[in-house]
C-alpha positions as CSV (number, residue, x, y, z in Angstrom):
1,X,-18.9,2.6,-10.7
2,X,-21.9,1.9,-12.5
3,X,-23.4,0.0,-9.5
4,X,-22.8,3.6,-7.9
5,X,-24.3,5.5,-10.3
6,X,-21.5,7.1,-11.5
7,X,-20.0,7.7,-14.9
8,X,-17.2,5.3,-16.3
9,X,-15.4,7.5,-18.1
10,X,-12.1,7.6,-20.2
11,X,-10.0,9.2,-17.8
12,X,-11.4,7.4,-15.1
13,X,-10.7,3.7,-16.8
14,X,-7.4,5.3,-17.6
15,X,-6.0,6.3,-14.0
16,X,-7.4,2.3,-13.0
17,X,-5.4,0.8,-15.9
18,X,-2.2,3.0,-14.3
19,X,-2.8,2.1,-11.1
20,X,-3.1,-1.8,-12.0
21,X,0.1,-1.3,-14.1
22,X,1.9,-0.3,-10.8
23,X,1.1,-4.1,-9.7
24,X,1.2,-3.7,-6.3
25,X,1.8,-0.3,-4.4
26,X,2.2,2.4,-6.4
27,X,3.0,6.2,-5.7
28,X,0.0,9.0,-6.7
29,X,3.3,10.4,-9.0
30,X,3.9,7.1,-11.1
31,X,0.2,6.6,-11.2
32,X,0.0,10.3,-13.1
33,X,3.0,9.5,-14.7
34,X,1.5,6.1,-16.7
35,X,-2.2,8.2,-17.0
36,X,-1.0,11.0,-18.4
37,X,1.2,9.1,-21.2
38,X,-2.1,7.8,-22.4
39,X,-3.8,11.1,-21.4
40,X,-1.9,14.5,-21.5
41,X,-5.0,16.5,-21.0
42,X,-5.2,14.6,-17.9
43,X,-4.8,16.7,-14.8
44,X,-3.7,16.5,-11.4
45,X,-6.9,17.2,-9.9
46,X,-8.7,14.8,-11.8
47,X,-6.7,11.9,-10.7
48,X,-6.6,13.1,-7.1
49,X,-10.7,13.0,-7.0
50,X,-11.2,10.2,-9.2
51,X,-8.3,7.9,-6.8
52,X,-10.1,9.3,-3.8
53,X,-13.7,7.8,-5.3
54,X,-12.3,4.6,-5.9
55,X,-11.2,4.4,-2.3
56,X,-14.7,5.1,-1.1
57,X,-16.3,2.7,-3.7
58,X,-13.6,-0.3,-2.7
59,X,-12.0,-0.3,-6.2
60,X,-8.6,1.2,-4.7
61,X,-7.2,0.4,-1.1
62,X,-4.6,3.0,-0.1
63,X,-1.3,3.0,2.4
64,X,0.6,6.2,4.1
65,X,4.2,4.7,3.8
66,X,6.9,7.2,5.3
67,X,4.5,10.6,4.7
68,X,3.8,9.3,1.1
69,X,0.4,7.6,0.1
70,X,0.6,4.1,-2.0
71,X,-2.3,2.7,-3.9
72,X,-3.3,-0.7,-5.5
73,X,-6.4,-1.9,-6.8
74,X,-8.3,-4.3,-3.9
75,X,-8.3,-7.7,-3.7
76,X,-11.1,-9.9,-3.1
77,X,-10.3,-10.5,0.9
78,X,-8.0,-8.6,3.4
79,X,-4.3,-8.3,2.8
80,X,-1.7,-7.0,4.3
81,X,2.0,-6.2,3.7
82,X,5.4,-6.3,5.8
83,X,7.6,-3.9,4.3
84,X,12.0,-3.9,4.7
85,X,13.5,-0.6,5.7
86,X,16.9,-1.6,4.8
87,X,16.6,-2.7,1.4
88,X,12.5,-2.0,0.3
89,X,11.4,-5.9,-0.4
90,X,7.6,-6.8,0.4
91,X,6.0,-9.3,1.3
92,X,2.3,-10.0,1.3
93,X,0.8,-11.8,4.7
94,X,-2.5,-13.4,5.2
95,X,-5.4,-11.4,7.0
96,X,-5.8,-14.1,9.9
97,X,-2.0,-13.4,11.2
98,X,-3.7,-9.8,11.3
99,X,-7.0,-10.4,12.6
100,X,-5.4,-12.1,15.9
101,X,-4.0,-8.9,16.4
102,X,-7.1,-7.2,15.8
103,X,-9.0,-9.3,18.2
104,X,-6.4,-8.8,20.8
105,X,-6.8,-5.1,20.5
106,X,-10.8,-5.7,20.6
107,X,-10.2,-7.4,23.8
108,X,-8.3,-5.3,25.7
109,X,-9.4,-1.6,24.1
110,X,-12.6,-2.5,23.5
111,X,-11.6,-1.0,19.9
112,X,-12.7,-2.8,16.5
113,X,-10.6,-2.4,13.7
114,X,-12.1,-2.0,10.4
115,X,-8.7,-2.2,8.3
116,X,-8.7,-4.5,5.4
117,X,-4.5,-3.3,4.9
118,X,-2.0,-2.4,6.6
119,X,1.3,-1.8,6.0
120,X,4.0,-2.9,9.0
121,X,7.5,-1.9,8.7
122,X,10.5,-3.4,10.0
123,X,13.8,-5.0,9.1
124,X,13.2,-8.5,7.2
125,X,15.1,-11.9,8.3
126,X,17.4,-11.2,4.4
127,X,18.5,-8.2,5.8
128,X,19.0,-9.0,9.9
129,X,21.2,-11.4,8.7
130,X,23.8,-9.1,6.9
131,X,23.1,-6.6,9.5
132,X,24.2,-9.5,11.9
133,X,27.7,-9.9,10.0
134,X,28.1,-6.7,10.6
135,X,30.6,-5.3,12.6
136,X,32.3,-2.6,14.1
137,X,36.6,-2.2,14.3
138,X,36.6,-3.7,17.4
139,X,34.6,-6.6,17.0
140,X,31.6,-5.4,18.8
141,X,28.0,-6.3,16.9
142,X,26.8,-2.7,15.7
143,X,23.1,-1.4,17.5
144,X,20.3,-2.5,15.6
């Protein structure tokens, strides 16, 4: 922030402290939650604008998950995440797997990506596996 020109202040350091705490994604409600139990002037607005400059500066990397947004603090290189439907685990993949995506997409659409995370959502190999013993009545394997 300094770098930037801007002011490193309290509340600031604070809302980076509860958004470290969250280690790894983190909701903009249990971020407020952890700031303002150090803070309780702290307000909404604040941490809205102050989470939204540390996206711009690269401090914060942010995620739309189901409608909600989930923050973390940036890591050095790319990262990506696969995220379970069923039962909520993540897992962390490498930014090559990605980037041969991104280079298929830039090959055939002529489109560069510029994302450093992205979130993919699916069903992981834990939970295809109950979802496989699964059955119906009659025997027949339920739809997937």
């Amino acid at each position: 922030m300094h770098a930037a020109g801007l002011r490193i202040t309290s509340q600031r350091v604070e809302i980076l402290d509860a958004v470290c705490e969250g280690q790894g994604h983190t909701t903009l409600g249990e971020i407020y939650a952890r700031a303002h139990a150090v803070d309780p002037a702290l307000d909404r607005s604040t941490l809205y604008r102050s989470l939204k400059l540390f996206v711009v500066l690269g401090l914060v990397v942010s995620a739309e998950v189901s409608g909600e947004t989930y923050y973390e603090i940036a890591k050095p290189r790319p990262h990506h995440h696969l995220v379970c439907h069923r039962c909520g685990k993540e897992q962390e993949i490498e930014h090559a797997v990605i980037q041969r995506m991104f280079d298929q997409v830039y090959q055939q659409y002529s489109f560069r990506s510029d994302s450093d995370h992205l979130v993919l959502f699916g069903i992981c190999a834990e939970c295809q596996r109950a979802q496989s013993a699964e059955t119906s009545v009659d025997g027949r394997q339920l739809p997937r």
